[in-house]
C-alpha angles and dihedrals in degrees: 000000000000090000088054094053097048089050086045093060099039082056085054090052098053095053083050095058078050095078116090098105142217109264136189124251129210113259124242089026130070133270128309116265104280111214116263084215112114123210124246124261111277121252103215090208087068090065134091120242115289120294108263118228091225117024114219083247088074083097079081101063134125121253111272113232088248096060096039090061100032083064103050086061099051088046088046088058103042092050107025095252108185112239130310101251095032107192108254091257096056107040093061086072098026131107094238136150114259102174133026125172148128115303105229111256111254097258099229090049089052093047091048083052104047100029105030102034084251124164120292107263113238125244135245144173131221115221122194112210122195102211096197120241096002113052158317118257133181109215126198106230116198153265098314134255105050124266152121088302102045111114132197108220122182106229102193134068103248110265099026084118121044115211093239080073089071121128134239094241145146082063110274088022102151098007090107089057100044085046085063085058089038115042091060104040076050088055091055097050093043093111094051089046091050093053094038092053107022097257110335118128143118125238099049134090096229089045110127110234124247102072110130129182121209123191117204126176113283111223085249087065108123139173080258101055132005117231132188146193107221109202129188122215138161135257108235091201080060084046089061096264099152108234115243094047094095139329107312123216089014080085095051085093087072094053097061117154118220097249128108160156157179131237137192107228100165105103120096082224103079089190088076097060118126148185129223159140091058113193123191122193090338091306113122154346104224122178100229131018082245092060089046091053099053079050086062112040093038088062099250099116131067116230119229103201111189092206098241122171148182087257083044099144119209105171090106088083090059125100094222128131116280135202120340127328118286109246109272097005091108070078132094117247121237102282124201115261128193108209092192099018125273113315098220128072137214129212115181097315089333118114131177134188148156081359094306115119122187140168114231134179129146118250128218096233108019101031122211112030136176133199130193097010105196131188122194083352095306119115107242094179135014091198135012102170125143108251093197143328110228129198128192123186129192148215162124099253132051094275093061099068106073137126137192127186092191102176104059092025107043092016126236101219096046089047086055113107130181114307124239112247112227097015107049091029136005113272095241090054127119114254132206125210116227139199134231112213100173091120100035098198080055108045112156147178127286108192116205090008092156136346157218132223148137115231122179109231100206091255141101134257094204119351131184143161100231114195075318112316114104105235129201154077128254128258114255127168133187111231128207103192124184118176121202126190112198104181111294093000139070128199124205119208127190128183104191128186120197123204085231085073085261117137113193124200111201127190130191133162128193127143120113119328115244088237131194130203120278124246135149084261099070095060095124089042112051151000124242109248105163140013094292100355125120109196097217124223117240145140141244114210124182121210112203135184115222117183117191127210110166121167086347123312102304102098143148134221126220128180114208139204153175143224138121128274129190107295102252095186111116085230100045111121097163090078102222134042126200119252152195121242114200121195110187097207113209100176134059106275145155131230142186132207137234124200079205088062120043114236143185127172113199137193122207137171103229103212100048105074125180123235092280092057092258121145101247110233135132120241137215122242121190132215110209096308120168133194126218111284100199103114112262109262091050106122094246095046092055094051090057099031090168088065096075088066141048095213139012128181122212144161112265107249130178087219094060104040096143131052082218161358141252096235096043082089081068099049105025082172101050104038130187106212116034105192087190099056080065081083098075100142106277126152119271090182107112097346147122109274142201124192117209105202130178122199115186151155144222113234109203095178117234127193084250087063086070121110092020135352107265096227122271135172153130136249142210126215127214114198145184106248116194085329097119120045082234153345106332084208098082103080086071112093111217088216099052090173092076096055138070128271146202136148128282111255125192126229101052125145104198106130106227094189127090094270135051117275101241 
């Protein structure tokens, strides 16, 4: 035991040298005054084991290229798949790969192996077909790599997924047939579309060109018949936008023009595809074009002219430069600067500082994700990982009722490009390569696809005047940024880690608004931003998987909140005193928060208590988070049942490990993962837990949100709660030049915590 303690405390010692922070340096000047002082020699005995080459958390890691496409032609082979780039006409109605990518390792296999010296687990990869008209099937391919032993196993009854669930991709799958429905009902409302735009159509000879059409799922879509919103919009570049300004077709979202219609695309038979229900200006709707034409010309109709012209100007939607130069901005802004190099290290995707240790990779579909999360050598969370980001539009007229479910469906990994250095993350951070995997015979590398680094944010972890002397040390973090831009909009995600124990998720979107057109009935529904243009309200809301592991796997799950209650003190005069009301939860249940209505949600592990006889666990602690407050049965609410909560607490289960699917986005009634069906009424006393949590924000356009959105967003903490005896902070010296120093290495097992690690 003496030997523990005295490990213990070299191990203290080590995160204390740590200390000496990142800091920010003025732009335009060099860097800040770095201390004369040298450390100390280094005493070897201070430091952790050797770093190893490849961390046993490599289990975790993404699909190479190699073996992704290693894979889909292996797949290809077994089951007859057609090529690997099928022409748009063909891969509507051809048996092809839509996803590929790891199979998740089986949890208990992945604890025997990290924590008992337990076999490797052996790795898989999970392989969506589409089998065209029948069905869509995953399939477990395996082991990896490729070889005499690897299997193909369906893992889906036949039938789970309906082949009206298919996707669109690869990108333009299924545009050629629904042209063939389009482009002639295009032809019919030409007229209207010429008079409504100033020219712009498709189907006529004197139409200027410009004028696109887009088709997303309408909340009526089942697994019985598809159903789809076709939507018109304009291209700026044929408005006269100069390319190079800013990023072309990606703002057509903000140029909509207020037609639209729906259209029937379930049948295997392509030629019984119809349009229908076509709405203008909210007037309508009418069965056939030719309906809404006799409208028209009959005078039935009011026009909505948007006032475009030849001089029509539509550099506004551009992200260039305008007026003169702010004051001071010809300078450089403060950059980030290292004195003695970065005080974290990386192995493969394994990264350790300031006695925190994590697994990251970026996933095709869900992005950055991180695996065995451990704080002071004990594992926090098996799994932090975003389930699905959700965004709801409204108004009055067709335009306003559309969905995406952008991560599972369009993939946020995959949707991640190169970051730009200095602006996205500082120069001197560490940065990962990615892989796209859209085209899975094709992978390929994404350098600099996300990114690591500690930052100092010019205030203090813990500050007091004691008898005089300002006491403290300042507050760094270490950041783990992804960004993702999915068509007109870009998320960005942070994973922060504070040296207090704290883990922050923040969450911010920006990009170009997915406008209507403004009218005085869409009062409720939007703001006006440009000369025709309704900013639409909607909402972003972000869907994570938090598994928690404290103390082992054995936890317990508490909601707390607070109110006031009749003071009870023999000396109260106020009357009342605010209180805590715990509620010790012991089934499966979901929760939303209230910023009117103070809430914490904690996880503890019962039988570890801290020194105080407190149960040791971590809480959740939101930031102005909202849910989606459509009522539940509402299409868009079924097909993201988590969003009707901001937590849910379930049992961990192999067999739900995601809050979604992809193809939920093509049957919101019928989806097929419920994520609230998880809460069945099992026991979350002593057991492994997952928490679901969503994490969203109301977006109420503004004309500052033109060109682009400013960011905004929302965050989650995650915080030690009665874990530690006291503040974790204090094995930090405020003066780390007088301390040793060595490097971080990963693959210790010192426990930094207040028992023994098992």
């Amino acid at each position: 035991m003496f030997a523990l303690k005295k490990m213990n405390l070299l191990r203290i010692v080590w995160i204390a040298i740590l200390s000496l922070p990142a800091f920010v340096v003025g732009g335009g000047k060099k860097g800040g005054k770095k201390s004369g002082k040298k450390s100390m020699e280094t005493d070897e005995d201070l430091c952790p084991p050797p770093l190893e080459a490849v961390p046993k958390t490599s289990i975790f890691d993404q699909l190479t290229p190699e073996e992704i496409s290693t894979t889909a032609e292996y797949v290809k082979m077994e089951l007859d798949l057609v090529s690997e780039e099928p022409s748009p006409d063909e891969c509507n109605f051809a048996d092809r790969i839509f996803r590929l990518d790891v199979l998740p390792v089986v949890k208990e296999e992945a604890l025997s192996y990290l924590d008992e010296d337990g076999p490797m687990p052996d790795r898989y990869a999970k392989v969506t077909v589409v089998h065209a008209p029948i069905e869509i099937m995953d399939y477990k391919v395996g082991p990896l790599p490729i070889g005499d032993s690897t299997t193909i196993e369906a893992m889906l009854a036949e039938g789970t997924i309906s082949w009206n669930n298919r996707p669109y991709f690869p990108p333009g799958c299924e545009f050629g047939q629904v042209a063939s429905v389009i482009d002639p009902v295009s032809a019919v409302v030409a007229p209207l579309h010429k008079a409504t735009t100033g020219g712009f159509c498709i189907g006529e000879e004197d139409c200027k060109p410009g004028l696109l059409w887009w088709f997303s799922p309408d909340p009526s879509s089942s697994r019985a018949e598809r159903i789809s919103i076709v939507q018109y919009q304009l291209d700026p570049i044929e408005l006269g936008f100069e390319v190079g300004t800013g990023t072309g077709t990606s703002m057509a979202t903000m140029f909509y023009i207020p037609l639209t219609c729906k259209l029937a695309h379930g049948d295997p038979d392509y030629s019984k595809w119809y349009a229908f229900d076509f709405e203008y200006c909210g007037q309508g709707p009418y069965d056939t074009a030719e309906d809404l034409m006799d409208a028209y010309e009959g005078g039935e109709i009011t026009l909505c002219d948007l006032g475009i012209t030849d001089d029509y100007d539509a550099m506004w939607s551009g992200l260039q430069r305008r007026g003169p130069l702010r004051p001071f901005s010809d300078r450089s802004p403060p950059v980030v600067s290292e004195p003695e190099g970065p005080r974290f290290e990386v192995a493969g995707n394994t990264v350790e500082w300031m006695g925190w240790e994590f697994h990251v990779d970026m996933h095709p579909r869900f992005g950055q994700t991180l695996h065995d999360i451990k704080f002071m050598g004990n594992r926090i969370i098996y799994e932090l990982s975003l389930g699905e980001t959700y965004a709801a539009y409204s108004g009055f007229s067709g335009h306003g009722e559309v969905m995406y479910l952008d991560s599972h469906y369009f993939g946020l990994g995959n949707a991640a490009g190169s970051l730009k250095k200095g602006v996205d993350c500082p120069e001197n951070a560490y940065y990962f390569t990615g892989y796209n995997s859209l085209n899975p015979y094709a992978p390929f590398e994404v350098p600099d696809s996300y990114c690591v680094y500690e930052i100092v944010n010019g205030e203090t972890s813990w500050r007091h005047t004691f008898e005089g002397e300002p006491l403290g040390i300042p507050r760094t973090y270490l950041t783990v940024r992804a960004l993702y831009t999915v068509g007109n909009y870009d998320y960005n995600f942070a994973l922060q880690f504070f040296q207090s124990g704290k883990l922050k998720i923040s969450v911010d979107a920006a990009g170009f608004m997915s406008t209507g057109t403004w009218n005085e009935n869409e009062k409720q529904f939007g703001v006006p931003v440009q000369r025709w243009q309704s900013g639409s309200l909607h909402d972003h809301l972000f869907g994570w998987k938090i598994d928690m592991d404290i103390l082992g796997t054995k936890n317990n799950f508490a909601h707390t909140q607070f109110g006031v209650v009749d003071a009870a003190g023999p000396t109260n005069t106020g009357g009342t005193m605010k209180a805590a009301f715990v509620e010790e939860v012991e089934t499966e249940a979901g929760f939303k928060v209230s910023t009117s209505v103070p809430n914490t949600f904690r996880v503890y592990n019962p039988n570890e208590l801290n020194a105080w006889g407190r149960p040791r666990g971590y809480s959740l602690h939101f930031e102005g988070s909202i849910y989606n407050i459509l009522p539940p049965e509402h299409p868009w609410s079924r097909a993201a049942s988590w969003s009707n909560y901001n937590v849910m607490v379930t049992q961990y289960k192999e067999d739900e490990p995601l809050l979604s699917n992809e193809l939920n986005f093509f049957t919101p009634n019928e989806p097929i993962v419920d994520a609230a069906a998880f809460m069945d009424g099992e026991s979350t006393v002593e057991e492994d837990l997952v928490l679901w949590v969503n994490l969203g924000k109301m977006h109420w356009p503004r004309a500052e949100d033109v060109p682009v959105v400013t960011n905004f967003g929302t965050s989650l903490d995650i915080r030690p709660w009665d874990y530690f005896d006291e503040n974790a902070l204090f094995d930090i010296p405020a003066k780390p030049e007088d301390v040793e120093s060595c490097k971080p290495r990963i693959g210790s097992d010192f426990d930094y915590g207040t028992t023994p690690v098992d």
